[in-house]
C-alpha positions in Angstrom: 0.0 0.0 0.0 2.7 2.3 1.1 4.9 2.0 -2.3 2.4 1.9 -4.6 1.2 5.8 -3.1 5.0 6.7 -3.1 4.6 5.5 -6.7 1.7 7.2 -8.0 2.9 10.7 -5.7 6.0 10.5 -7.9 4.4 10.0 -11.3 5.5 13.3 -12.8 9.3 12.1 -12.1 8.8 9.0 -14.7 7.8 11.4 -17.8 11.3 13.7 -17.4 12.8 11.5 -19.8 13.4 8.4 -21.7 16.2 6.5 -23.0 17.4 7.6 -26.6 17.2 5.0 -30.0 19.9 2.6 -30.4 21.4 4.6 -33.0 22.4 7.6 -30.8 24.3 6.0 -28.2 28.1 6.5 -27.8 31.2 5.4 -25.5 31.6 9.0 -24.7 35.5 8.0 -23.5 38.4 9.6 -25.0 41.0 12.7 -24.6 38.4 15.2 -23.5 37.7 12.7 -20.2 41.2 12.4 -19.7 42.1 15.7 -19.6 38.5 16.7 -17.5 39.9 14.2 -14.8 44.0 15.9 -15.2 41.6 19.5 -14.8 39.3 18.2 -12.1 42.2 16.6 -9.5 44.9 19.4 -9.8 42.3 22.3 -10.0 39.2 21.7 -9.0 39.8 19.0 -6.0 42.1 21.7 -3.9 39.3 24.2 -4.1 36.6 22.1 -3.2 38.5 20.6 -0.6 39.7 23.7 1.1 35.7 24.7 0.9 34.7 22.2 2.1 37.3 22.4 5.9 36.2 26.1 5.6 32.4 26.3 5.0 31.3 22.7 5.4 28.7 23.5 2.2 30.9 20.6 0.3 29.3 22.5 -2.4 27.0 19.3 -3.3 27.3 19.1 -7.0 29.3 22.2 -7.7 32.6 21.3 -8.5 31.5 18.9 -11.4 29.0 21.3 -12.7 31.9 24.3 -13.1 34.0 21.2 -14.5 31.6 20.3 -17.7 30.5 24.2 -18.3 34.4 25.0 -18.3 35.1 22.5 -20.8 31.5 23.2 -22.9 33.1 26.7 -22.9 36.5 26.2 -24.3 34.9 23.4 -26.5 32.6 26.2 -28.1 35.5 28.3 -28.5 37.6 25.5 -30.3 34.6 25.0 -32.7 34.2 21.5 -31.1 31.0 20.2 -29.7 30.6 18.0 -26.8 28.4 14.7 -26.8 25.9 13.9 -24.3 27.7 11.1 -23.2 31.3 12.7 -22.9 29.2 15.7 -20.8 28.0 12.9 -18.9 31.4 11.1 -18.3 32.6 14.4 -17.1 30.0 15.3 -14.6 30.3 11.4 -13.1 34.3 12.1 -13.7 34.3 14.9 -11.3 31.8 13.8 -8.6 33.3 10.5 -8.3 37.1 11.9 -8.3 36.1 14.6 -5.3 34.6 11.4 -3.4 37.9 9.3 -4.1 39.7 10.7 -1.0 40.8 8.2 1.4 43.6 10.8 2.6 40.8 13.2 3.5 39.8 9.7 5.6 43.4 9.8 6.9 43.1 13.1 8.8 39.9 12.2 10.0 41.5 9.3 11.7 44.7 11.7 12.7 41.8 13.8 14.5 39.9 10.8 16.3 43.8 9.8 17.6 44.7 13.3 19.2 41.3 14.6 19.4 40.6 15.9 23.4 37.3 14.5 22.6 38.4 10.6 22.0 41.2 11.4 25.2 38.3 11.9 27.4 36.2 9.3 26.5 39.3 6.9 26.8 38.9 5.7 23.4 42.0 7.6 21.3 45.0 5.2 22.3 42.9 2.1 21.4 42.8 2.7 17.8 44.4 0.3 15.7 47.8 1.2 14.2 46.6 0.3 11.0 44.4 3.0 10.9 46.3 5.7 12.2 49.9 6.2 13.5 50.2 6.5 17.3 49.7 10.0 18.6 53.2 10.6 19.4 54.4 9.2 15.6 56.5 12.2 13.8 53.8 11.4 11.0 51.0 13.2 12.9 53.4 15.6 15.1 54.8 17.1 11.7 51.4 16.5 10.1 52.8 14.7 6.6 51.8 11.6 4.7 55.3 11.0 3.5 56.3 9.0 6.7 56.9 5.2 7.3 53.9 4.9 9.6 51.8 5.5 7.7 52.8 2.5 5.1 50.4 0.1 6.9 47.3 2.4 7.0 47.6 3.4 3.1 48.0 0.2 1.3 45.0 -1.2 3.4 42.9 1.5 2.8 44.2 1.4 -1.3 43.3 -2.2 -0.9 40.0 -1.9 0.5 39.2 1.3 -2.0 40.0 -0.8 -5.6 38.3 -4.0 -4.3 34.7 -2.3 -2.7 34.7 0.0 -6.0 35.1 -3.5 -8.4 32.6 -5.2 -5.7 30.1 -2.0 -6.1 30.3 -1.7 -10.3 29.9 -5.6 -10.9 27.3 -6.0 -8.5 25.8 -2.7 -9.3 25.3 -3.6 -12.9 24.0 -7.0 -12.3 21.1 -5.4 -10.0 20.4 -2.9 -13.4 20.0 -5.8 -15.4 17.7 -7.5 -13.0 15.9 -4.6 -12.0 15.4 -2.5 -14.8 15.6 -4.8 -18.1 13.8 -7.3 -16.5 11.7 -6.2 -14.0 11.0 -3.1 -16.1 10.8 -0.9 -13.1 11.2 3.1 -13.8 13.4 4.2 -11.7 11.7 7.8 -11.5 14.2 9.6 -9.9 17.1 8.8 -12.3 15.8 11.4 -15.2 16.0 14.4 -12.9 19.9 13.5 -12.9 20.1 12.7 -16.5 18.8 16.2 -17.4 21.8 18.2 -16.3 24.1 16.3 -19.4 21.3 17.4 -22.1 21.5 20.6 -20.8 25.0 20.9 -21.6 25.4 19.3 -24.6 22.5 21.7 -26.4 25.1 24.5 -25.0 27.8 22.6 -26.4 25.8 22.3 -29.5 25.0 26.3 -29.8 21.0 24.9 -28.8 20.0 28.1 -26.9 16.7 26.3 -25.2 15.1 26.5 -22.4 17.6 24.8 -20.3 20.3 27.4 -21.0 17.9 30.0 -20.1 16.9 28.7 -16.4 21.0 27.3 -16.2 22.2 30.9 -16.1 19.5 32.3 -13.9 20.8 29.8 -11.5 24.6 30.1 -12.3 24.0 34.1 -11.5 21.6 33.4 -8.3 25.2 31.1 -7.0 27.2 33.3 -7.7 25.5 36.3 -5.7 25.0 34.1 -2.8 28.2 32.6 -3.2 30.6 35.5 -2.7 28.7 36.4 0.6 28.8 32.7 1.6 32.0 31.2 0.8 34.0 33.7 -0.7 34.6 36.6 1.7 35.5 34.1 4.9 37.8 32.4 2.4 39.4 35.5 0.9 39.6 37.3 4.7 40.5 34.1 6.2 43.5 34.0 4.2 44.3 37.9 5.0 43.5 38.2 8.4 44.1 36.0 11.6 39.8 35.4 11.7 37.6 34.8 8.7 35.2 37.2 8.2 31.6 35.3 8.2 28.6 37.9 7.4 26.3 35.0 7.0 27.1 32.8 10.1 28.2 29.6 8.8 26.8 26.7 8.3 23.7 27.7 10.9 22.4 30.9 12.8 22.1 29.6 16.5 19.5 30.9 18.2 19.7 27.9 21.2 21.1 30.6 23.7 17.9 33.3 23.0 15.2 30.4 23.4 16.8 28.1 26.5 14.3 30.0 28.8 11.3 29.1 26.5 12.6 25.7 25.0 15.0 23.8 27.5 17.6 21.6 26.1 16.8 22.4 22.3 18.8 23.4 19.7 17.3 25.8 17.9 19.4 27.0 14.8 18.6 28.2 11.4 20.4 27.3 8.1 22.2 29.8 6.1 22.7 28.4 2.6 20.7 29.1 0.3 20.9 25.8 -1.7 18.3 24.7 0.7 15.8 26.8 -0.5 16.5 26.0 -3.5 16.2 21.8 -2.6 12.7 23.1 -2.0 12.2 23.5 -5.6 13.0 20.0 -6.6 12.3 18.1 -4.0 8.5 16.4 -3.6 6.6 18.8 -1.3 5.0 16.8 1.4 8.6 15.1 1.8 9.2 19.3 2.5 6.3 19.6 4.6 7.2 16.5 6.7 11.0 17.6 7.4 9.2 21.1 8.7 6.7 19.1 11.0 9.8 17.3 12.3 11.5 20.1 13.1 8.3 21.7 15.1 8.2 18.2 17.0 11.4 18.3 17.7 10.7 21.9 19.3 7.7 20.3 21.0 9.6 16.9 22.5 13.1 17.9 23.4 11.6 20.2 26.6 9.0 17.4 27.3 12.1 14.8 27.8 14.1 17.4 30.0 11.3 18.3 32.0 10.5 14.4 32.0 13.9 14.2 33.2 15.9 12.0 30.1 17.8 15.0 29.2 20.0 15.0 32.3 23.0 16.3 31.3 21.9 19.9 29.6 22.6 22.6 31.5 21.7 26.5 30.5 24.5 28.6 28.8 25.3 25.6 26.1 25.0 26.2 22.6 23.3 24.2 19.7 26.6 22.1 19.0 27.2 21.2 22.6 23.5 20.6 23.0 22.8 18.5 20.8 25.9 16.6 21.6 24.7 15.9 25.2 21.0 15.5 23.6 22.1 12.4 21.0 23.9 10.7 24.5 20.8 11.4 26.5 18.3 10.2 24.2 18.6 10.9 20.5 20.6 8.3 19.4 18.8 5.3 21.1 15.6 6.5 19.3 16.9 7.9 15.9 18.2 3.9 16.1 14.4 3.0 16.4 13.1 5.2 13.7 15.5 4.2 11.5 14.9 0.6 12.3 11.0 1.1 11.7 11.2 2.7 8.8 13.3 0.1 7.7 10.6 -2.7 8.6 8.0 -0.6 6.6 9.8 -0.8 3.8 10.8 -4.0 4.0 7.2 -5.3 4.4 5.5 -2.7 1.7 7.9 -4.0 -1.0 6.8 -7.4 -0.4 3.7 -6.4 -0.2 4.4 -5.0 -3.8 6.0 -8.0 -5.6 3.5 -10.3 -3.8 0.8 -8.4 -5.7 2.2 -7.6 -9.3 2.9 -11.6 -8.6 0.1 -12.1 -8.6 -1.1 -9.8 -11.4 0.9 -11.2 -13.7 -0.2 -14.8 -13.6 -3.9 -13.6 -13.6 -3.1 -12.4 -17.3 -3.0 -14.8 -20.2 -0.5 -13.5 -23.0 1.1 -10.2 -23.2 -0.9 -7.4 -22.7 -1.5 -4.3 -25.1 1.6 -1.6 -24.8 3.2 -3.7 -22.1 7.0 -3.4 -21.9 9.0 -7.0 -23.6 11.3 -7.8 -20.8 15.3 -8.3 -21.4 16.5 -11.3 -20.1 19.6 -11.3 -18.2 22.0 -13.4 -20.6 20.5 -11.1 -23.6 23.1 -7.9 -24.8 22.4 -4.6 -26.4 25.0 -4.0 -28.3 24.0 -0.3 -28.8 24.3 0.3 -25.2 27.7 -1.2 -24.7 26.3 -4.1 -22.7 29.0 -6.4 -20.4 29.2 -10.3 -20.8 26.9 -11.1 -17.4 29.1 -14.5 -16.8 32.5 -12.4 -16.9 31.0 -9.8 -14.7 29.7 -12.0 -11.9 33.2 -14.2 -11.8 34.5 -10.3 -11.0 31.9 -9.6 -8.0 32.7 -12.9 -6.8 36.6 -13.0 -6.6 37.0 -8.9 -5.8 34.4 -9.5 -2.8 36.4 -12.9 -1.3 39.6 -10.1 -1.3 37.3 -8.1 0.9 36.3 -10.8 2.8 40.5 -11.7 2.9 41.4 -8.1 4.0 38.9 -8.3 7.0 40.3 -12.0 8.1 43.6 -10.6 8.3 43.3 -7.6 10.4 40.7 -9.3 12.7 43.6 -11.2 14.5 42.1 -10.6 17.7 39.0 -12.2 16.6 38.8 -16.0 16.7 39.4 -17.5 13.4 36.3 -19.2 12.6 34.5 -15.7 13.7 36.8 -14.2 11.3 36.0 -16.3 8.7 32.3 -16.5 8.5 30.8 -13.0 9.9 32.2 -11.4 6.9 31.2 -14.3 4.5 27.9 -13.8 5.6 27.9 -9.8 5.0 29.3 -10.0 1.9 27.8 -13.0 0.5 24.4 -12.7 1.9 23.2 -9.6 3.6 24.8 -7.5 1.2 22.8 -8.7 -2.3 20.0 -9.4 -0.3 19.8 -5.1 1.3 20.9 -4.3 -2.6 18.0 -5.9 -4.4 16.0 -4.5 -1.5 17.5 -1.0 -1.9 17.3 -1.3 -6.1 13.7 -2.4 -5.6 12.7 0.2 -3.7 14.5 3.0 -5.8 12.9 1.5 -8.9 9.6 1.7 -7.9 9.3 5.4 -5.9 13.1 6.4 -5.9 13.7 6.4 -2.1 14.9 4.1 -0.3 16.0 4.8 3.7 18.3 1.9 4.1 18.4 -0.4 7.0 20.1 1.1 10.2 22.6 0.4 12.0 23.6 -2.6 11.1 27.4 -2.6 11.8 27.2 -1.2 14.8 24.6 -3.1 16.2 26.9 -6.3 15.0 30.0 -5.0 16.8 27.7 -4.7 20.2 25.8 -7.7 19.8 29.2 -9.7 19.5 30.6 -7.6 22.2 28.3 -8.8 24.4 27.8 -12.5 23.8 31.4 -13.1 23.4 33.2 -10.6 25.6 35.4 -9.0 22.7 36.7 -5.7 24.6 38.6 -3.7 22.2 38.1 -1.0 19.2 39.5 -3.3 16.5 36.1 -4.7 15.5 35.0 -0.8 15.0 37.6 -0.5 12.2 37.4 -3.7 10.2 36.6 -3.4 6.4 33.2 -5.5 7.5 31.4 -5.9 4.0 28.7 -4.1 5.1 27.1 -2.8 1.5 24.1 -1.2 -0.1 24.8 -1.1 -4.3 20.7 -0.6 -5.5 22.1 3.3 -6.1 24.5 2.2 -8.6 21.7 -0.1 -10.2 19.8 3.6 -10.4 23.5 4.7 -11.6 23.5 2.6 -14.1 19.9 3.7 -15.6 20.6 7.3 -15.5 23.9 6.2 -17.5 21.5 4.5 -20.2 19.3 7.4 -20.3 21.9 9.6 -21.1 22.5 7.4 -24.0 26.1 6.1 -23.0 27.8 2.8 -23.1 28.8 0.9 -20.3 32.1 0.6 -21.7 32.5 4.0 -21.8 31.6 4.3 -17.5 34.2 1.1 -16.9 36.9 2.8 -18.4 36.0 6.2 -16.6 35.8 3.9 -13.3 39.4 2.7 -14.2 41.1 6.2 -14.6 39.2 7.3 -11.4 41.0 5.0 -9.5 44.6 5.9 -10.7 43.8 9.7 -11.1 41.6 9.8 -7.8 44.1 8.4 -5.8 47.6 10.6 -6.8 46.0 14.3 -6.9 43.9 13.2 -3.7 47.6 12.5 -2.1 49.3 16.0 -3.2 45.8 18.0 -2.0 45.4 16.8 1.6 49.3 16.6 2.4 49.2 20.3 1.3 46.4 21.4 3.2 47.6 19.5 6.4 50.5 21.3 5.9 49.2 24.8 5.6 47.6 23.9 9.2 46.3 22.1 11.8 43.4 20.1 11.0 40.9 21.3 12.5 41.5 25.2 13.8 40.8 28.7 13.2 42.2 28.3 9.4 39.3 25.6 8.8 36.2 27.2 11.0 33.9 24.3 9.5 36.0 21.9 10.9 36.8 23.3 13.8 33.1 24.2 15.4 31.6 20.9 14.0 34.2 18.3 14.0 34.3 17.5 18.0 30.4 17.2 17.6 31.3 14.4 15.0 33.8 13.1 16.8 32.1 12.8 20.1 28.5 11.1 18.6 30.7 8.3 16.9 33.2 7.7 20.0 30.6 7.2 22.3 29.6 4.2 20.0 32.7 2.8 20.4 32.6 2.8 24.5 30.2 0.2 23.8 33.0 -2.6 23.2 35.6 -1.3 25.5 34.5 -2.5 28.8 34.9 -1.7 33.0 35.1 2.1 33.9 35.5 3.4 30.1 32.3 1.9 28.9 29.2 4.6 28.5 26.1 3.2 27.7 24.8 5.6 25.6 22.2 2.9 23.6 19.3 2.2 25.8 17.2 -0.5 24.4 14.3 0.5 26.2 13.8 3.8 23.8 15.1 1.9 21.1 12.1 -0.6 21.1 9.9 2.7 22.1 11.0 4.5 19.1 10.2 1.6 16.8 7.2 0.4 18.4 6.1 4.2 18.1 7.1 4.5 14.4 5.6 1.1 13.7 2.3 2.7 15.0 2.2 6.1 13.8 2.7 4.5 10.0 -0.6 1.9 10.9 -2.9 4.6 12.1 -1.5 7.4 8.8 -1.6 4.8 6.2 -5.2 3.9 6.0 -5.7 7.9 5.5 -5.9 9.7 2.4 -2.5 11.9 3.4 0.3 11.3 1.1 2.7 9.1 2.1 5.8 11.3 1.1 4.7 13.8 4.1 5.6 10.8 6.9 8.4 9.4 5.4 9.5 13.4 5.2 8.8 13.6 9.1 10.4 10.5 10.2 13.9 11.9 8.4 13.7 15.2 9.8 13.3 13.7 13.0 17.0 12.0 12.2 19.1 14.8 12.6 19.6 18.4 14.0 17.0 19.9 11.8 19.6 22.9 10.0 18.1 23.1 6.6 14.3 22.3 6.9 12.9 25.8 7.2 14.5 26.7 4.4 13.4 23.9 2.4 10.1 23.9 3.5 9.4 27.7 2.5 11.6 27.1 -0.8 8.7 24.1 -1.6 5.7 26.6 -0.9 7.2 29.2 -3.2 7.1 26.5 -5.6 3.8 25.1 -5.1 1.7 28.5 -4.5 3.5 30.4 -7.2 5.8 28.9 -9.9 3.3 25.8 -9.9 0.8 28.4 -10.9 2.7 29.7 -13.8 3.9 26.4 -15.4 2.7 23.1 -15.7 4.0 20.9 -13.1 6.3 18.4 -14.9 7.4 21.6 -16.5 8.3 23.3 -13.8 10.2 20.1 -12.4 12.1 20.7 -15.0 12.5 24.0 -14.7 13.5 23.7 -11.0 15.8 21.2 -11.7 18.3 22.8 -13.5 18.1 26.2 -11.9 19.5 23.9 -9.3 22.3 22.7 -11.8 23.1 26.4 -12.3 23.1 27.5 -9.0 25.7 24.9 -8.3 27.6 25.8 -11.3 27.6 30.0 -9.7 28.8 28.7 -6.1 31.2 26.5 -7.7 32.7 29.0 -9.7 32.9 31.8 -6.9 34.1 29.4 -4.1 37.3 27.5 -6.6 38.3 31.2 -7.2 38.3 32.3 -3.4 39.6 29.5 -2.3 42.7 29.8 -4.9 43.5 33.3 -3.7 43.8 31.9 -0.3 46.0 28.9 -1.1 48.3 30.7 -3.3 47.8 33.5 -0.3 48.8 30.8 2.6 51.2 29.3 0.9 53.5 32.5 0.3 53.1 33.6 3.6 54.8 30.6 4.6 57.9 31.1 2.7 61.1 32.1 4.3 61.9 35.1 2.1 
């Protein structure tokens, strides 16, 4: 019942786009990729890092949008077009190389070693050394890569990074074929990404259309909001001893004006501008529901002080440190349980579903007028590029045993045959099974929530039935997966009109690429300074908050004095029980479904961006919706969002070059 309203609710999604005829399709792979991914890693990857410490936007799809309008640009002056598929490759190119950054990982690690946070909860010194170097290794003291401690912690993450990406693009692929040539499902979601490459090529193509039109209103609205965003902290922050932030970044907190009226919640109010502009695009009772959550949120938190579960607030804290003490308190036993009936929802409305169009489909007799043929799995199509199924499974299977390998070998503390089967089961079981789920569910309504909390309620449960005491077990390469989004990957890569071959080869120079320029970027911005402190201002207000919700996970395993029991089963099986009931009263109603799965998220987090979101989905509802026709406006909306990417992508690289050049002078000896 539940999917099938998701379904109908997102209807106008399925009619953004379909796939082009067999004669159009093209590998899309060849110098212009290779040169986007030499441009992308040694000038766009330091920017957007840099950001990213400084702001904490990340800048979402920025970097890959001022990547493909760059090279349009120069292409138009060259009197050379771009393809559809080589726009594509480039905007998958650049996304994937700014997510290929184990050494961004690295300092993470460096942080949860030294951090005061970790000290306190007793937690830093029992990292494993093949994570991190000990705190008082010369590799962290003199903050470089280029030390033999960290040998170890490298090739196991290199390791780990070439195997899970083979695992994730076999697997992936087989999921597509399963999912969407033979099960036929839409995948409604995967157009609004595909449109952003036909935008560009009709650019490319000197197609002034409609897309170029609402592209640059976007591109101009970024780069307004941009330069008051991210580029005067950047600039200042590189000229003075303080950034100067005139919009407060990334949230106005208000938690200190309201503590008399709402005890013991944070009350903040997001600042970029991108959410508002999410409020466009995204379904608008999802909108409504995140903006409910927050009001509940405003409604519960000074029920549970006054109730007395919030325990340890006190008055004078701000938003950061209360909801830090909040998600110990309470928050993070019961997110667990929302999370976990949500989960069972799903789950049960997707078999529901099949169960159904089972039995649908043997109440017909013959194929039915306009009905879709089905592609069998061992059947190619040549015009899209398609991979040998046998070849690609023999891949999945031999690249997931090396995970399964790695995790055996630095589970030495484990018993062997614990060793040995735990992660056979993840990766040969629970992982396709979660996938299928996950590819069902984003074929059918394109959302899928994911199952919670699995890992970590593994490394508990074990800790508890067979005494393990230790942090080792929170580090291991567990196969722990979810690949249905690459199965949705995989169909926005077909709609586009590119072959598979094209993506496998782009995969393969994402590796090698990915992993050099990613090397050269961090070490130099480790070097400029400490990781986090006043240079990064992102970092530095939000990373002990980060630090301290994942430690106190961790005290879980370590045992006597230093174990905090920050899970409380009790208001785990509340939460659930709660969501499991609230989704049997709401479904039999009329309300859409998008409006309580919107709720339940918001309630997952320290609500930031809902306002903004929220009033960004009225504005489109109540008054664009008005002017256009609603799948026309989708469209509309969605690549205004493309362009206002594009602006703040443009306006942040630049800043954020000025201060690395800036930073990097200033620490010359002459």
């Amino acid at each position: 019942m539940g999917l099938a309203r998701i379904a109908s609710e997102l209807e106008p999604y399925r009619r953004l786009m379909e796939p082009p005829a067999p004669e159009d399709y093209d590998e899309g792979f060849g110098t212009k990729i290779l040169l986007g991914a030499l441009f992308v890693a040694f000038v766009m990857l330091p920017g957007a890092a840099y950001l990213g410490l400084v702001t904490g936007v990340g800048l979402g799809s920025a970097p890959q949008w001022v990547t493909v309008i760059l090279f349009v640009e120069v292409a138009r002056r060259s009197f050379v077009t771009l393809k559809r598929q080589e726009v594509y490759l480039l905007v998958f190119l650049a996304s994937a190389l700014l997510g290929t950054n184990p050494y961004s990982g690295y300092i993470w690690n460096a942080y949860l070693r030294t951090s005061q946070v970790t000290e306190g909860l007793g937690v830093a010194k029992e990292i494993p050394t093949w994570v991190v170097p000990p705190a008082d290794s010369p590799a962290l003291i003199y903050r470089t890569f280029l030390h033999p401690d960290w040998i170890v912690p490298i090739l196991v993450s290199l390791a780990l990074l070439f195997f899970t990406r083979a695992s994730a693009f076999t697997f992936g692929y087989l999921l597509f074929r399963l999912t969407s040539d033979y099960e036929r499902l839409p995948f409604p979601l995967a157009a609004v990404s595909a449109q952003g490459a036909t935008v560009l090529a009709e650019i490319s193509r000197k197609e002034e259309s409609w897309r170029w039109r609402y592209f640059s209103i976007g591109a101009m609205i970024g780069l307004a909001f941009g330069f008051f965003y991210a580029g005067i902290p950047t600039i200042t922050g590189a000229l003075m001893s303080r950034p100067l932030e005139l919009i407060p970044i990334p949230f106005i907190d208000l938690t200190l004006n309201t503590e008399s009226i709402l005890p013991a919640t944070p009350v903040v109010l997001g600042t970029s501008a991108d959410s508002f502009l999410v409020g466009f695009v995204v379904p608008f009772w999802s909108a409504v529901g995140g903006f409910v959550a927050m009001i509940l949120s405003y409604i519960i938190n000074p029920i549970l002080y006054r109730r007395g579960f919030l325990v340890n607030w006190r008055p004078g804290l701000d938003a950061r440190q209360t909801e830090m003490l909040n998600v110990y308190d309470f928050w993070l036993s019961a997110r667990i349980g929302l999370s976990l009936g949500v989960a069972i929802i799903g789950i049960a409305s997707l078999i529901q579903t099949v169960l159904r169009a089972r039995q649908e489909t043997a109440a017909r007799r013959g194929p039915q007028p306009g009905e879709i043929e089905r592609i069998p799995l061992t059947k190619s199509l040549p015009h899209r590029g398609d991979l040998p199924t046998g070849l690609i499974f023999v891949v999945y299977l031999l690249s997931t045993a090396a995970l399964v390998l790695i995790c055996f070998i630095l589970l030495n503390r484990l018993p062997v045959l614990h060793r040995l089967i735990f992660p056979m089961f993840f990766a040969f079981v629970f992982t396709p099974v979660v996938s299928y789920i996950s590819a069902k569910m984003q074929g059918l309504t394109g959302i899928w929530v994911g199952i919670p909390f699995i890992f970590e309620g593994f490394a508990i449960l074990y800790s508890k039935l067979t005494g393990y005491r230790g942090l080792d077990i929170w580090f291991a390469p567990l196969p722990i997966h979810e690949w249905g989004g690459v199965a949705q990957h995989f169909r926005v890569v077909e709609l586009t009109g590119t072959k598979f071959t094209g993506v496998l080869k782009t995969e393969i120079l994402i590796v090698v690429v990915g992993l050099l320029s990613n090397l050269l970027v961090w070490q130099y911005l480790w070097r400029l300074a400490p990781i986090p402190s006043f240079v990064y201002p992102f970092a530095q207000k939000m990373w002990p908050m980060y630090a301290f919700t994942q430690a106190l996970l961790w005290t879980t395993t370590m045992g006597g004095r230093r174990q905090i029991e920050a899970l409380k089963p009790p208001i785990i099986a509340w939460s659930c029980f709660l969501t499991l009931a609230a989704y049997l009263i709401y479904s039999p109603t009329n309300l859409p479904m998008l409006f309580f799965y919107g709720m339940v998220t918001g309630l997952s987090g320290m609500p930031v961006g809902n306002l903004l979101t929220f009033a960004g989905a009225l504005v489109s509802r109540y008054y664009f919706e008005k002017l256009y026709e609603e799948t026309t406006w989708r469209r509309y909306a969605t690549v205004m969002l493309a362009g206002f990417s594009c602006g703040m992508g443009l306006v942040g690289m630049f800043c954020a070059a000025i201060a690395m050049v800036s930073k990097a002078v200033s620490q010359l000896p002459y």
